[in-house]
N, C-alpha and C positions, 0 to 999 in steps of 0.2 A: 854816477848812474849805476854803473855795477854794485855799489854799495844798498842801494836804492832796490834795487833788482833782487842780491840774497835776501835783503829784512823779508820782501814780499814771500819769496820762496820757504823763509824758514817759520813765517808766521802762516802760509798754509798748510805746511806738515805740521805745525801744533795744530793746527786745527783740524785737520785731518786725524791726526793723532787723539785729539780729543771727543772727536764726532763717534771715531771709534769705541773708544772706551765707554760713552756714555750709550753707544748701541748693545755693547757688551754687560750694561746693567741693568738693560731692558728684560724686564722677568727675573734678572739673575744678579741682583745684589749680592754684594759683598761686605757692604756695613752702615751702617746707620744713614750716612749722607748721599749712598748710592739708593738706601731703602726709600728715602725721605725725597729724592731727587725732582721727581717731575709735582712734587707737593710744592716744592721751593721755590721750584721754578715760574707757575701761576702765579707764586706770593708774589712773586721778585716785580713779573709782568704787571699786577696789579697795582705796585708799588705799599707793600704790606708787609715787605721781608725787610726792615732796615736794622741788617747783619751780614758782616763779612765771613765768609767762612775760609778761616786757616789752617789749610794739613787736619786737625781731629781738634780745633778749637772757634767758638764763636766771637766775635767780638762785635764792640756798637759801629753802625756807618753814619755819622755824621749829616751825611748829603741822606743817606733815608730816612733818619727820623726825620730829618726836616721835609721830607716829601710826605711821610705821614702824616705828620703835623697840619701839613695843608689840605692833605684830601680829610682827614676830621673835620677841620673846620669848615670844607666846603660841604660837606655829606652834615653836617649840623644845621650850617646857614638855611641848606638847601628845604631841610625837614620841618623847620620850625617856619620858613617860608609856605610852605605846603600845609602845613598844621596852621597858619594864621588865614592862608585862604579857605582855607577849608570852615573854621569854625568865625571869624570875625570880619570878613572881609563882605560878607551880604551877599557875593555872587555868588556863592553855591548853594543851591537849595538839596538836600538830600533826605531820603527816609532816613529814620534812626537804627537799624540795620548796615547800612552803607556807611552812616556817621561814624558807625562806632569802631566798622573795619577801618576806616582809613587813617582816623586816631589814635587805632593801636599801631598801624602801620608804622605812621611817621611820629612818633613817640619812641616806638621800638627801635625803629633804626637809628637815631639820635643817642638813644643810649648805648644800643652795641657798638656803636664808632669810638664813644668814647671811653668803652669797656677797653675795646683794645690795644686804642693807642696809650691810654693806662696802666697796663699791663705788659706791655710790649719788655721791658726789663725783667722781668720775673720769669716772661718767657722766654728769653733767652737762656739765664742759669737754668730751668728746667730742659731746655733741649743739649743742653751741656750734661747734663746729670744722666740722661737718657742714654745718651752717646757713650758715657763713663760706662752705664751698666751694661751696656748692649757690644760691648767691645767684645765680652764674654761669651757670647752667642758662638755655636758652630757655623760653619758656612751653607750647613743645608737649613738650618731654621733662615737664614735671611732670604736663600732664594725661594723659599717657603712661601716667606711674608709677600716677596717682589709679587708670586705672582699675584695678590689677593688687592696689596696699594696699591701695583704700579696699574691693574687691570681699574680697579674701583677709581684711582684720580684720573687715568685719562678716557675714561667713557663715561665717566660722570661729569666730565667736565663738556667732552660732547654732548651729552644726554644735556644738559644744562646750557649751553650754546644753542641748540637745536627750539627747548623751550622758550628761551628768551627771543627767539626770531620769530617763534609763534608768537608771541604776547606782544611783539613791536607790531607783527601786521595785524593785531585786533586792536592797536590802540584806539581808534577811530570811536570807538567803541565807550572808551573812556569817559568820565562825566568831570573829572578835574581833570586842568593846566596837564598838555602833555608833551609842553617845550621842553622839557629834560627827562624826560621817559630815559634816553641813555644814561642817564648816573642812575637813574632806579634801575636799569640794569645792572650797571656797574655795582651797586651798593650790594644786589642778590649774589655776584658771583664771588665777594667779598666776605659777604656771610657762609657760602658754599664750601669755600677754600678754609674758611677759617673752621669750620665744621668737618672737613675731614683730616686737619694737623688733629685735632684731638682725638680723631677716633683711630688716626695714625698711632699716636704716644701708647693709645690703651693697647692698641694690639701689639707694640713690641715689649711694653710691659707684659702683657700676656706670655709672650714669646718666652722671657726670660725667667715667668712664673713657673712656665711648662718646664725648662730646662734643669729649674732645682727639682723639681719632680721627678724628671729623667733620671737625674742623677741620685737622687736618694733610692728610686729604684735600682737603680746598678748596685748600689751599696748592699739594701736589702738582698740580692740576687747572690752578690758577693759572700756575705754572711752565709749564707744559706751552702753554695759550693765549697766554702771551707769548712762548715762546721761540719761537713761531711766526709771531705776526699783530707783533711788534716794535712794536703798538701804545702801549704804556707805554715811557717812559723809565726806563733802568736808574735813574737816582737818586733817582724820586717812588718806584720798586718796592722799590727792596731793604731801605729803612727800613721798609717797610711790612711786611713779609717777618721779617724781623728781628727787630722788636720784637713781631710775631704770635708767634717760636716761644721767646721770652725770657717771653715771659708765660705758653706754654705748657708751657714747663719749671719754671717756680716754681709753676704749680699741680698739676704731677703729683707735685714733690715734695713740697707739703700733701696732696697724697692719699695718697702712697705714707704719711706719716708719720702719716697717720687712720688709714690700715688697720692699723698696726704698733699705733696705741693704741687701737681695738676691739678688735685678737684679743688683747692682754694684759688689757682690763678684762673682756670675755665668754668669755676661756678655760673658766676654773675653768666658769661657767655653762653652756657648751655642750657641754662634757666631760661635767656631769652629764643634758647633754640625750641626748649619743651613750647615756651607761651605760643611762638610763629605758627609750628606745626598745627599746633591744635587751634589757633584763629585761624588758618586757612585753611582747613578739611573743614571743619565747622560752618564758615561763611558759605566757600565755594559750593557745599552741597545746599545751603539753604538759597543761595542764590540760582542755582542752575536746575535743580530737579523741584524746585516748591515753586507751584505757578496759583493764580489766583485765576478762578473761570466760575465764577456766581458759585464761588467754595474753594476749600482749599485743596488743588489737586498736586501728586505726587507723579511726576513722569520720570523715567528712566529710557524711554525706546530712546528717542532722540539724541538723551545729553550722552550716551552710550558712545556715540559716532561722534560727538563733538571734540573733535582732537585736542584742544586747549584743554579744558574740563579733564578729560582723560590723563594726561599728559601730566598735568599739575596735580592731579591728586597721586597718579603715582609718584611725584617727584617728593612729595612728602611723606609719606609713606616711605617709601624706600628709604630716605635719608634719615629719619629719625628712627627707623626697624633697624639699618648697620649701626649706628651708634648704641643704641641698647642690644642689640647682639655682641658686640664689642664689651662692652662693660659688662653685659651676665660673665658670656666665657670667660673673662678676665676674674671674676669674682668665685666662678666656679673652681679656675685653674689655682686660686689660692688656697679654696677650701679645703682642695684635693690635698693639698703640700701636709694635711695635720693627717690626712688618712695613712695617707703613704708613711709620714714617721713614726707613727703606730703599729703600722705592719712591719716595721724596722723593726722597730723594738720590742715585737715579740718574736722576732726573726733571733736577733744577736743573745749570745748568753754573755758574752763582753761587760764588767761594772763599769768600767772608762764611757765603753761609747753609751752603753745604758744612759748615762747621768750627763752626757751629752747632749741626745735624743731629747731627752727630758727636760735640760734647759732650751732649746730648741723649742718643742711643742708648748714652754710657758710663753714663748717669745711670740709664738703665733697667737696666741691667745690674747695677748696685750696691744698687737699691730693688727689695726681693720682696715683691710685690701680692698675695701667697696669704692666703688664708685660713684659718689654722687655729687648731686647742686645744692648747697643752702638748706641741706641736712634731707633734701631728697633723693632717693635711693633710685639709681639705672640702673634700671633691671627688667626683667620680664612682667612684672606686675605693675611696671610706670603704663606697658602699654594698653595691658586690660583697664587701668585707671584713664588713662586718655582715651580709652573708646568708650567708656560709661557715660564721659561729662561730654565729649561731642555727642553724645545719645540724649544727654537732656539737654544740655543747652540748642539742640537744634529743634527738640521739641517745647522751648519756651519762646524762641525764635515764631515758633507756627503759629503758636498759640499768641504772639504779636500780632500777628499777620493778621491774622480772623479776626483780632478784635481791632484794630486800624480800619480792616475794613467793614467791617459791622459797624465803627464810626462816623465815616466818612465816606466810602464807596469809592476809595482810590484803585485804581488798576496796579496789577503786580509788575514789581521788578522784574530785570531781566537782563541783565547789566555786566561784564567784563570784571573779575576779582581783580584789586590790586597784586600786583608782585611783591 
């Protein structure tokens, strides 16, 4: 009994002990796994994380792929089930507008499931690698970062909880099968989570891009106070100089060569992140503000106050503006790295660190820190590009409309977007 009694006593001071700790990484990370913390923890809830995490190492969990394994194949069954009623089944009749939303739907989602669980291996050694570089980080860049993920995963995940109880009390509303509307939930918060691991990696990539920048500037700084005050002796300095930008050339090329195996293992996934965003700002507007009243009219009072509407269009927006904000700055903070070693090297009168410098600056030149999907480029002009073609395509959408109904004199839609 007494035996019985300490186990309980010492397994609530670990846990005590641990509730603590993990309050103490709220905002204020300390390294990679506390940065990554409440991202993990979703996965883990979702059943999306099958990985143990060891002291500063990942390894495979057995019992989670195999849970993965099965929600793939349920979240597959479930889509092509939905995709067979929808197009062969005879009971659903829909305009071709609505057909065509709900086919990219359940199409899309059948492939991002099994993007992931495909990938799930490759993602691992990249969060490995991540982990390696980001060891290197000072203590103020991670509580830096804590407070930008840990603010952005848990009120995006509210924000995103909040949405999804909207869209359960409109299901009613729905025109297909809405006996598993909760795994169409479930499948949204799986794509949400999985969408901000990535924008998580870019930004401590980022992080560690900024920090050789940091550093080269010190260096540059450095040069500049001694080539003045000749208080150091060239041969205590130039070792020291030296082996600062030798170590900071082999860690730009682990970065450069992280970023090259993030955008091959989250291509496929962020390609179907660009396709979503922009099938659903695209539908939702032509479905909620394009009405048909003997013409085709354009309202906004209304859909203004429609809190779903509202709601879901910023939730797309928002989510895909931080990912390409995430990938510019990250693309910005590499390009800065050739400025800054330029300004070095008309700083130092040094031949050693000169021809340094100089193989450096070739190294940058041959390693491309972009970010993209399937040789599309995240950046700032993905979004001017994504708001031209929801600009036509919502005006080939009207220009449907008007001529369906100049054929037939059907009444307009007015109908619930899928999630």
């Amino acid at each position: 009994m007494l035996k019985c009694i300490n186990n309980v006593i010492n397994n609530l001071q670990k846990f005590q002990g641990e509730t603590k700790r993990r309050k103490r990484w709220l905002f204020h990370a300390t390294d990679f796994q506390s940065l990554m913390y409440f991202n993990f923890i979703f996965c883990k809830i979702l059943g999306i994380f099958p990985y143990r995490i060891k002291v500063s190492t990942f390894e495979r969990s057995k019992s989670g792929y195999i849970l993965w394994t099965i929600i793939t194949c349920v979240i597959c069954i479930y889509e092509l089930i939905m995709f067979y009623k929808l197009n062969f089944s005879g009971r659903v009749r829909l305009e071709v507008p609505k057909t065509i939303t709900y086919n990219f739907h359940f199409v899309l989602g059948a492939f991002a499931a099994i993007v992931w669980r495909v990938s799930s291996d490759r993602r691992m050694r990249l969060l490995q690698c991540i982990q390696e570089i980001s060891s290197r980080l000072p203590a103020e860049s991670y509580q830096r970062l804590s407070k930008l993920i840990h603010a952005k995963d848990i009120f995006g995940f509210i924000f995103l909880l909040w949405l999804l109880l909207i869209f359960l009390l409109n299901s009613s509303e729905m025109v297909i099968d809405t006996t598993f509307e909760s795994l169409r939930v479930y499948i949204a918060m799986i794509v949400f989570q999985m969408d901000m691991l990535y924008m998580n990696c870019v930004c401590v990539l980022k992080a560690c891009l900024k920090e050789i920048n940091n550093t080269l500037e010190n260096l540059r700084e450095l040069c500049v106070v001694n080539d003045i005050s000749r208080r150091i002796d060239d041969e205590q300095r130039n070792p020291y100089m030296l082996t600062e930008l030798k170590a900071l050339k082999k860690q730009h090329l682990m970065i450069s060569d992280t970023v090259q195996m993030l955008n091959v293992i989250f291509s496929l996934q962020l390609l179907g992140t660009i396709v979503v965003v922009f099938k659903q700002i695209t539908f939702a507007l032509y479905f909620h503000i394009v009405q048909w009243q003997d013409g085709i009219s354009i309202s906004l009072d209304k859909q203004i106050r429609h809190e779903f509407f509202v709601s879901l269009i910023m939730y797309y927006l928002i989510r895909i503006v931080l990912v390409v904000w995430a990938c510019e700055t990250g693309k910005n903070e590499a390009t800065e790295i050739g400025t800054t070693i330029h300004n070095v090297l008309n700083t130092t009168t040094d031949e050693q660190i000169k021809y340094e410098l100089q193989l450096f600056s070739m190294q940058i030149l041959h390693c491309n820190n972009t970010f993209s999907s399937k040789g599309l480029t995240v950046d700032a002009t993905l979004l001017t590009a994504m708001i031209n073609s929801i600009t036509t395509y919502l005006l080939i959408l009207i220009q449907f409309l008007g001529t369906s109904h100049s054929c037939d004199g059907k009444t307009a839609i007015n109908g619930t977007e899928a999630f």
